[in-house]
C-alpha positions as semicolon CSV with decimal commas, in nm:
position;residue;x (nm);y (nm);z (nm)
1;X;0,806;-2,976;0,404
2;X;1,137;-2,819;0,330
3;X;1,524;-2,815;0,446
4;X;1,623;-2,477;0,507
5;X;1,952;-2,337;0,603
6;X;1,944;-1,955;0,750
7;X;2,265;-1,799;0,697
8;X;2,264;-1,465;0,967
9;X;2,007;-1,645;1,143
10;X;2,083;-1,417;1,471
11;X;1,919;-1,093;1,288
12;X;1,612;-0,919;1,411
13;X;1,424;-1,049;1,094
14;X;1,589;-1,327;1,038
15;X;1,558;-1,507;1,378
16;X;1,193;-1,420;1,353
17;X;1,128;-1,597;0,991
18;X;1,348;-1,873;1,072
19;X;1,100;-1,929;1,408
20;X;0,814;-1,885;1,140
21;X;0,934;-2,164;0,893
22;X;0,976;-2,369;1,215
23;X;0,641;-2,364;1,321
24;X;0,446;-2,430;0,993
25;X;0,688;-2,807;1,025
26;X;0,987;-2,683;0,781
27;X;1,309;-2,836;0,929
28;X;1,557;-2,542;0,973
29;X;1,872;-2,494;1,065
30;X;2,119;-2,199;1,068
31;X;2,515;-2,014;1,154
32;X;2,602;-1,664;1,246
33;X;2,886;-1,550;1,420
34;X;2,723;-1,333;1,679
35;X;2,387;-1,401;1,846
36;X;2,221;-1,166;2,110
37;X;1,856;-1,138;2,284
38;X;1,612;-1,144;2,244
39;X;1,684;-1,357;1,919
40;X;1,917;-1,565;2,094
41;X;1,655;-1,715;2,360
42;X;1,409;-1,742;2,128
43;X;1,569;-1,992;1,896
44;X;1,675;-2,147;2,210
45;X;1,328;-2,208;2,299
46;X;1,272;-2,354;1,935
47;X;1,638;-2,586;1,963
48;X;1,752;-2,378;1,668
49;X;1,995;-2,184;1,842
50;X;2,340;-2,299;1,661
51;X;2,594;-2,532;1,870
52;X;2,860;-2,312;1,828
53;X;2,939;-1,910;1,662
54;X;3,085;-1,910;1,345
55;X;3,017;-2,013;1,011
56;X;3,065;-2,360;0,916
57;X;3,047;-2,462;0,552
58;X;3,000;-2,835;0,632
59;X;2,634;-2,781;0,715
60;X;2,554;-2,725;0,403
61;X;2,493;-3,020;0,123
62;X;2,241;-3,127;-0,115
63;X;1,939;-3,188;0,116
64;X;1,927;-2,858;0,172
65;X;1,623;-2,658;-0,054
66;X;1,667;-2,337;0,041
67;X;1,947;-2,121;0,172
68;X;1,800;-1,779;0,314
69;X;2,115;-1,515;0,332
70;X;2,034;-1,259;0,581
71;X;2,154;-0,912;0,555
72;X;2,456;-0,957;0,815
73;X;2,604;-1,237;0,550
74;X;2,887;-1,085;0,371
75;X;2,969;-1,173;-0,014
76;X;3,291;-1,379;0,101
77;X;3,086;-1,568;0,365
78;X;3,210;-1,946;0,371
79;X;2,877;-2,073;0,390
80;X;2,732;-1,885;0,109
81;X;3,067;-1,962;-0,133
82;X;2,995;-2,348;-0,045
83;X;2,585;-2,308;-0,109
84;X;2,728;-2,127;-0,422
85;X;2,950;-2,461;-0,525
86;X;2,666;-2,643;-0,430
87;X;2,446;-2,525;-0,684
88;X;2,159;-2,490;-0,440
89;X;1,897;-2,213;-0,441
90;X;1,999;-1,925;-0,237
91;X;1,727;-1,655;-0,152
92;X;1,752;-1,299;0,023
93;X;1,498;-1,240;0,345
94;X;1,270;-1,043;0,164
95;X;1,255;-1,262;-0,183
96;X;1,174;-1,599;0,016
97;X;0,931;-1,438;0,216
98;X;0,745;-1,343;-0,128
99;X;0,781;-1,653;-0,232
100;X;0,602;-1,814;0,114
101;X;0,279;-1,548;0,041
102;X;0,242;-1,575;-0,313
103;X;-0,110;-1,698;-0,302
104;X;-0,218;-1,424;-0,036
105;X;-0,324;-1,078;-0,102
106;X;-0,027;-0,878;0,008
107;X;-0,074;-0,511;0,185
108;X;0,277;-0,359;0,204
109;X;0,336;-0,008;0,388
110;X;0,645;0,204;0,241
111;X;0,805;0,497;0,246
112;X;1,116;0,703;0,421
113;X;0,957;0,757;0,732
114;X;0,653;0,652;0,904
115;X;0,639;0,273;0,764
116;X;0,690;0,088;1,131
117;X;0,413;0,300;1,294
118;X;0,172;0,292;1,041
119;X;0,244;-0,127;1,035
120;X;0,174;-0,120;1,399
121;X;-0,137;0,096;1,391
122;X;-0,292;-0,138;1,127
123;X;-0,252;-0,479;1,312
124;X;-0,365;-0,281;1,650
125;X;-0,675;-0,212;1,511
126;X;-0,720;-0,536;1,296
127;X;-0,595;-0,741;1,675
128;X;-0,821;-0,467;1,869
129;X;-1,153;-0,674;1,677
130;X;-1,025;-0,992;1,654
131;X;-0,930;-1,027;1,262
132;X;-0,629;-1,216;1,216
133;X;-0,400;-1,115;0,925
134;X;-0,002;-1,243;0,856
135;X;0,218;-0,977;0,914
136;X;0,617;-0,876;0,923
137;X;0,694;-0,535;1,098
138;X;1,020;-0,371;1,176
139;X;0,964;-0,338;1,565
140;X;0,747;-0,547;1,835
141;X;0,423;-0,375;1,854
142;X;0,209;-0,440;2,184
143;X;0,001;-0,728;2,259
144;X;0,190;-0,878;1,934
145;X;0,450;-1,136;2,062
146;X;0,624;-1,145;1,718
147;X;0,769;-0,941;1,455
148;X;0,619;-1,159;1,186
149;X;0,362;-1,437;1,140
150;X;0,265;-1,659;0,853
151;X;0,022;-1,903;0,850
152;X;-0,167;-2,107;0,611
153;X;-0,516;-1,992;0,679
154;X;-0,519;-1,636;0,636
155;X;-0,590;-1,451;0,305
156;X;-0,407;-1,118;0,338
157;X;0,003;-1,044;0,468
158;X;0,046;-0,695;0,577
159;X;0,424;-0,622;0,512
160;X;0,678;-0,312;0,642
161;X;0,849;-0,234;0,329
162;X;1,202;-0,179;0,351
163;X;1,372;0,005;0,089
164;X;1,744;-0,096;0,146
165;X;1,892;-0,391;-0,047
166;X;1,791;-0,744;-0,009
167;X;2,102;-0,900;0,035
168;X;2,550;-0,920;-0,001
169;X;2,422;-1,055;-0,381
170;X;2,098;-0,926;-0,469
171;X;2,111;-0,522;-0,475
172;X;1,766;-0,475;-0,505
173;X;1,535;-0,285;-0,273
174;X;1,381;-0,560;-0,098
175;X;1,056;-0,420;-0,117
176;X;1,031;-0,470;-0,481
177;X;1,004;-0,836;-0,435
178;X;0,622;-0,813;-0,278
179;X;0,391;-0,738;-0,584
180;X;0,165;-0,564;-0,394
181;X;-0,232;-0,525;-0,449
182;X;-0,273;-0,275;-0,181
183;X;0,078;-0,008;-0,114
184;X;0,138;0,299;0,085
185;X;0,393;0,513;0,074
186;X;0,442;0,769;0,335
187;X;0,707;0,994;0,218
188;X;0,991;1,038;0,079
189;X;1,382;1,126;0,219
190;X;1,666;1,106;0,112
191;X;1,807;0,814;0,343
192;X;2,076;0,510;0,282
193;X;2,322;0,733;0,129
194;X;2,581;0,445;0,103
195;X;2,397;0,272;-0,124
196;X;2,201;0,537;-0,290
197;X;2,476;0,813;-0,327
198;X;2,179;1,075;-0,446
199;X;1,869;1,155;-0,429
200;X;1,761;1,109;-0,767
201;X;1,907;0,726;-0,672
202;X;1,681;0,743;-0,386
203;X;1,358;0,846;-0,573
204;X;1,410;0,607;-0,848
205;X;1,368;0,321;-0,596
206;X;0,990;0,455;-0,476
207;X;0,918;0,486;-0,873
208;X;1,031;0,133;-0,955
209;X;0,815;0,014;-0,610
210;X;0,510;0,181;-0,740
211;X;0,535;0,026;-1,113
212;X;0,595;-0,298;-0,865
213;X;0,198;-0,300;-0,768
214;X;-0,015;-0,503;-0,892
215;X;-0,209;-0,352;-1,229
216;X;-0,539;-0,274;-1,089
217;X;-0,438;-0,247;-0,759
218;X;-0,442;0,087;-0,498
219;X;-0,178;0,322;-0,430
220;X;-0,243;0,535;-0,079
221;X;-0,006;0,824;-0,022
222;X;0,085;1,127;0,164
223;X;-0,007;1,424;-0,032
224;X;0,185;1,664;0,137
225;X;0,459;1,535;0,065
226;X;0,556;1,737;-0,236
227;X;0,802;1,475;-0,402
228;X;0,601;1,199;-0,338
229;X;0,292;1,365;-0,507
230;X;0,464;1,499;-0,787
231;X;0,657;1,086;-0,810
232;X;0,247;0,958;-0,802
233;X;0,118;1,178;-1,015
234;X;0,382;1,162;-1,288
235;X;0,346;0,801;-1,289
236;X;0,166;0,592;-1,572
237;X;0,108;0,286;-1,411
238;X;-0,236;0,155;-1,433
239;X;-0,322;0,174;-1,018
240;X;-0,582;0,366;-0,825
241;X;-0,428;0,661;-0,657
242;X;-0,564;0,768;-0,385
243;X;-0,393;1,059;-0,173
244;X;-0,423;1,149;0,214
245;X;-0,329;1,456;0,428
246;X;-0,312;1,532;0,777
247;X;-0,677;1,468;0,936
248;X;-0,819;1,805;1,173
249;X;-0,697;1,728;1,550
250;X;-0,637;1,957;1,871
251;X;-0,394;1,964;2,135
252;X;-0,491;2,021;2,465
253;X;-0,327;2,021;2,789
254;X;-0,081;1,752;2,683
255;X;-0,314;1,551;2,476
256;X;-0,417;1,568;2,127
257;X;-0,757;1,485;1,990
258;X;-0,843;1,378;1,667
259;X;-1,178;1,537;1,506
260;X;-1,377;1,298;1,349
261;X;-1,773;1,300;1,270
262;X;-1,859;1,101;1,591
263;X;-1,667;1,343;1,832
264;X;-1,350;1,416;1,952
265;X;-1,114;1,135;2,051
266;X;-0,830;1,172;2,253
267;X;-0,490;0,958;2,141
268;X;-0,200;0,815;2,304
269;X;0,050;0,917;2,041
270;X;0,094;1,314;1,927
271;X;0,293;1,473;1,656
272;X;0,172;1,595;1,305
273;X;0,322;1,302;1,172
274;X;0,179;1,012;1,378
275;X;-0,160;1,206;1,265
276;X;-0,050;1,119;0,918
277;X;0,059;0,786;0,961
278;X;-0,288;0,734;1,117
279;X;-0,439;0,849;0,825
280;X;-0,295;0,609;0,629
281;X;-0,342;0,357;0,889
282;X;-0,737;0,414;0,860
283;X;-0,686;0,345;0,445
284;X;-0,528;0,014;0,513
285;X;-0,756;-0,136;0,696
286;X;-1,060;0,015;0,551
287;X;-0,904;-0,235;0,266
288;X;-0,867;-0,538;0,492
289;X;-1,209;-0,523;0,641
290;X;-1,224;-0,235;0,909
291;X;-1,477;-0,039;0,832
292;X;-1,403;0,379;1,005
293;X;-1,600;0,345;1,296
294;X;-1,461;0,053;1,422
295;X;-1,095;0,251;1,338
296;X;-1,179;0,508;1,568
297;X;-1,297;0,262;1,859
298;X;-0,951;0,130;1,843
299;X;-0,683;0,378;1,810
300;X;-0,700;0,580;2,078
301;X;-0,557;0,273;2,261
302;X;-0,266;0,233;2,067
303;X;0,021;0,330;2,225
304;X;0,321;0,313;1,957
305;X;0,545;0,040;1,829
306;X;0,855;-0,015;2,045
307;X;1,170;0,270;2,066
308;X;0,910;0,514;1,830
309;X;0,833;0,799;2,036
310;X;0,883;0,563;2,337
311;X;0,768;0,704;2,697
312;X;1,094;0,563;2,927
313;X;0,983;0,778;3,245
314;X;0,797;1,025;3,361
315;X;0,872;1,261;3,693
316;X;0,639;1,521;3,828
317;X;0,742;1,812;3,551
318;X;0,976;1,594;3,341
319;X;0,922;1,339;3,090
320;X;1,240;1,097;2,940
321;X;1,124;0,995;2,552
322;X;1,336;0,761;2,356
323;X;1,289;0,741;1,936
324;X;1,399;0,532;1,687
325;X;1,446;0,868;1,474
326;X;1,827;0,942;1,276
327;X;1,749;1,025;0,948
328;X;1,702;1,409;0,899
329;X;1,352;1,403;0,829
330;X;1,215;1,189;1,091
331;X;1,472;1,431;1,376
332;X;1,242;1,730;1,226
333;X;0,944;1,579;1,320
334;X;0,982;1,401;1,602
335;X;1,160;1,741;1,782
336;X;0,850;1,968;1,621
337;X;0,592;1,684;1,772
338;X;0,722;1,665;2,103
339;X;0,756;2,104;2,096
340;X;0,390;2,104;2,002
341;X;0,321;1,854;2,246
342;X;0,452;2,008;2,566
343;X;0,484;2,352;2,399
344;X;0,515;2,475;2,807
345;X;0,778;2,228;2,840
346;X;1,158;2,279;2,723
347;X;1,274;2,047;2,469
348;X;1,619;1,877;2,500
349;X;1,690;1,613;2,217
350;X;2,026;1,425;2,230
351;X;2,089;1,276;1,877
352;X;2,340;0,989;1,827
353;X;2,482;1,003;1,483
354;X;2,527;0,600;1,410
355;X;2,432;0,545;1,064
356;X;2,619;0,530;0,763
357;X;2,405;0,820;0,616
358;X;2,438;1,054;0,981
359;X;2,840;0,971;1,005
360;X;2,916;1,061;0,654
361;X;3,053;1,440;0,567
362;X;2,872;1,549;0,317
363;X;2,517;1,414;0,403
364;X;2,542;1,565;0,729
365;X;2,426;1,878;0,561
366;X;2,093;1,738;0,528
367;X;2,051;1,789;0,922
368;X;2,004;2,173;0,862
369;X;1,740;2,293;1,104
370;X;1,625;1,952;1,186
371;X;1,642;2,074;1,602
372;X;1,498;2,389;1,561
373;X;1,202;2,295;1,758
374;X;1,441;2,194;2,073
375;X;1,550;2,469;2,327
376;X;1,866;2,269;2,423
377;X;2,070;1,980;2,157
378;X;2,337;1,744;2,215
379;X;2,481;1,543;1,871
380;X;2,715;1,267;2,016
381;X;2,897;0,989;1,784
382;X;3,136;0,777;1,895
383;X;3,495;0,742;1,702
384;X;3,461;0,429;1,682
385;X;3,177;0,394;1,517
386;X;3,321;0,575;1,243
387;X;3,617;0,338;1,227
388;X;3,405;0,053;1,219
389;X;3,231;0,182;0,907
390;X;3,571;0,318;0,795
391;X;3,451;0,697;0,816
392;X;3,675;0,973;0,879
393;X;3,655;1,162;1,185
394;X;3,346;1,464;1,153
395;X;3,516;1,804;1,315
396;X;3,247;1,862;1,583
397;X;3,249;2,268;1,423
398;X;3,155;2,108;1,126
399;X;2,836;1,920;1,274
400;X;2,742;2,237;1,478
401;X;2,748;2,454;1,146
402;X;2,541;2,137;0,959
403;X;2,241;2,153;1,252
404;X;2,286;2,553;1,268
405;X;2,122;2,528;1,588
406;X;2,235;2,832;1,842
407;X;2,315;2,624;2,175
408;X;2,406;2,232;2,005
409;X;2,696;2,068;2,220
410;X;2,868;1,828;2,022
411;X;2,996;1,492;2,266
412;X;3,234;1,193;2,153
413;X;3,283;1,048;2,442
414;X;3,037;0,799;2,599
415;X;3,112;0,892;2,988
416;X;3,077;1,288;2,932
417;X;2,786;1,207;2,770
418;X;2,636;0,997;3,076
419;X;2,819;1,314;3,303
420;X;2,595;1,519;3,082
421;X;2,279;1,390;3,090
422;X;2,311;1,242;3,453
423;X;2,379;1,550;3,631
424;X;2,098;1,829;3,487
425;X;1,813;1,936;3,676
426;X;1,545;1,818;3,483
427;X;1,279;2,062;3,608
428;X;0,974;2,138;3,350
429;X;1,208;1,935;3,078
430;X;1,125;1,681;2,803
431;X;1,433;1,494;2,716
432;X;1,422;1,315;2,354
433;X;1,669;1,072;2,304
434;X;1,684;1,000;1,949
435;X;1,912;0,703;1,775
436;X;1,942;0,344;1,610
437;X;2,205;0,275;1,857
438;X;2,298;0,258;2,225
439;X;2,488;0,615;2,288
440;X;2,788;0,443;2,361
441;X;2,603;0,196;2,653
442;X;2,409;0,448;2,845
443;X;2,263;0,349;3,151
444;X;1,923;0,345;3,062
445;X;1,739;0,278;3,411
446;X;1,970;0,567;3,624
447;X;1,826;0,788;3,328
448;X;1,505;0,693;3,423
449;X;1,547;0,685;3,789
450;X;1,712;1,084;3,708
451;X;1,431;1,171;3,556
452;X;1,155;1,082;3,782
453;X;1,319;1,247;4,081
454;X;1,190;1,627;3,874
């Protein structure tokens, strides 16, 4: 049993490995200075939930074994300068979560875009027949009630691999602390642009996660993705490579079916690149004990993991969608999905800019014909977003030359957005609303109730 100390224990993965430690007997305790739901009733419910906000340096001392510094933890934290003094043994998320699955076989799904869903499908068809596998995935996934599980029984850890760095002192990708036997990556794009100011950066991280796997082990990826091919190809290290491409499927009236040798099986998600991330999906857990037929009994019931490709509502013509999509590549395909989807529907995406990579000047650029596929755009940031980040205001002429889209409407202001989207006749519309944020509080259910009334 061990004394561990969360610092940032209020953060979507944090939260969820701190419940984790708590329930294998590990006495835990942990600060942060802001703590919302669902994170903050559910260490409630565990008495972990911290007395009071703030950090407090006191609660740390030599008892303590491990100090896990979430991603929220700055490098001036008063907690973390005290562990620091302290001498104890201060981890990032991702490198004491390797550490806790060492002796397992670990499965870990990367890549720019794709990584959540493809999780998601996995453990839906692993939970669909009853095989039970630990797991850590970037967004709740239906009939899952947690966003990770460890236990001390089973043999294999499927893991989301996240790219970005581990922690306010280790600068590492996190996903280079797994080791994996069994990867995936399912693209590449350039993404994270404050910490990986170019692409060649960017790339560089995939290369080091591939020479990461374990000698011997398998490397599944997207073929069609011409960086990533050329990135696998090019590389020496001593894995099995096996590539994967879009599988045949056909849309019809609203529903695509996938084409497989025991007939044609209609799915709950759409999009060329869901297809692929099922592909990839049917690799994985081929690997962890799935054999294909069994696959294709249980995908058509999945349904998506939460805010990707999201049905919100649905009227008598119109349809309200809401997608975890921001970076450039994954607004591409999401808008060309849903256009090939309803193709006799019209398409209106609003996209919040919110990221560090979407608010910054020169990146913007990369949006270039990312809404192509929608008949009508909105872009809306809000100022002070950018003054949180410490961006300089984006000239909304400037945005609407980066999309070079012919009707885009550029919005900075939260109510004309709500004005906006509020008062349109939704009639024969799909309405995509695409962010990592909250476009500046919208009212969610009067969108919905808007929505239903077409």
């Amino acid at each position: 049993m061990m004394q561990l100390h969360f610092i940032a224990i209020g953060g979507s993965a944090m939260h969820s490995l701190a419940l984790a430690m708590h329930r294998l007997g590990h006495r835990v305790t942990g600060s942060d200075d802001a703590i919302f739901d669902p994170s903050k009733t559910k260490l409630e419910q565990a008495n972990l939930l911290p007395d009071t906000l703030g950090w407090h340096p006191e609660k740390l001392n030599n008892e303590i074994d491990v100090v896990v510094l979430g991603m929220h933890a700055k490098a001036d934290n008063p907690e973390l300068i005290m562990a620091q003094a302290l001498g104890l043994k201060i981890q990032s998320y991702p490198e004491f979560l390797a550490s806790m699955c060492k002796e397992k076989s670990t499965v870990v799904v990367a890549g720019s875009h794709g990584k959540t869903t493809i999780t998601a499908m996995v453990l839906h068809v692993l939970n669909y027949h009853g095989v039970s596998t630990d797991f850590m995935i970037g967004a709740p996934v239906p009939a899952v009630t947690e966003t990770l599980s460890i236990s001390d029984e089973n043999d294999f850890i499927l893991l989301e691999g996240d790219e970005y760095l581990s922690s306010a002192i280790d600068s590492q990708p996190k996903f280079l602390w797994y080791k994996p036997e069994i990867a995936l990556i399912s693209g590449i794009a350039w993404d994270h642009v404050n910490v990986f100011p170019t692409f060649e950066d960017y790339i560089s991280q995939f290369e080091k996660f591939i020479y990461s796997i374990v000698e011997g082990g398998v490397l599944f990826y997207n073929e069609e993705d011409k960086e990533l091919k050329s990135l696998v190809e090019n590389c020496s290290h001593p894995v099995k490579k096996i590539p994967y491409v879009t599988p045949e499927h056909t849309v019809d009236n609203g529903i695509t079916y996938l084409n497989t040798s025991e007939g044609s099986l209609p799915l709950s998600v759409f999009g060329t690149h869901n297809l692929m991330n099922l592909a990839g999906a049917r690799w994985i857990s081929q690997l962890m004990g799935v054999d294909v037929s069994d696959f294709y009994e249980a995908i058509p019931s999945f349904t998506g993991a939460a805010k990707r490709m999201e049905r919100l509502a649905k009227g008598k013509t119109a349809i309200l969608f809401k997608d975890f999509a921001h970076a450039p590549s994954k607004v591409s395909a999401s808008a060309k999905a849903v256009k090939s989807q309803f193709s006799r529907h019209k398409i209106k995406v609003c996209l919040e800019l919110h990221t560090y990579s979407s608010l910054d000047a020169t990146f913007i650029k990369q949006y270039k014909d990312s809404l192509t596929a929608a008949d009508e755009a909105i872009v809306f940031y809000d100022p002070e977003a950018l003054k949180i980040k410490n961006r300089a205001p984006i000239d909304p002429d400037a945005i609407k030359k980066a999309f070079n889209h012919s009707s885009i409407e550029v919005i900075t202001e939260a109510k004309v957005l709500q004005k906006e989207l509020f008062e349109q006749e939704y009639v024969n519309y799909v309405l995509v609303m695409m962010s990592s944020g909250n476009f500046g509080d919208l009212d969610w259910e009067k969108l919905k109730q808007v929505i239903t009334i077409f």
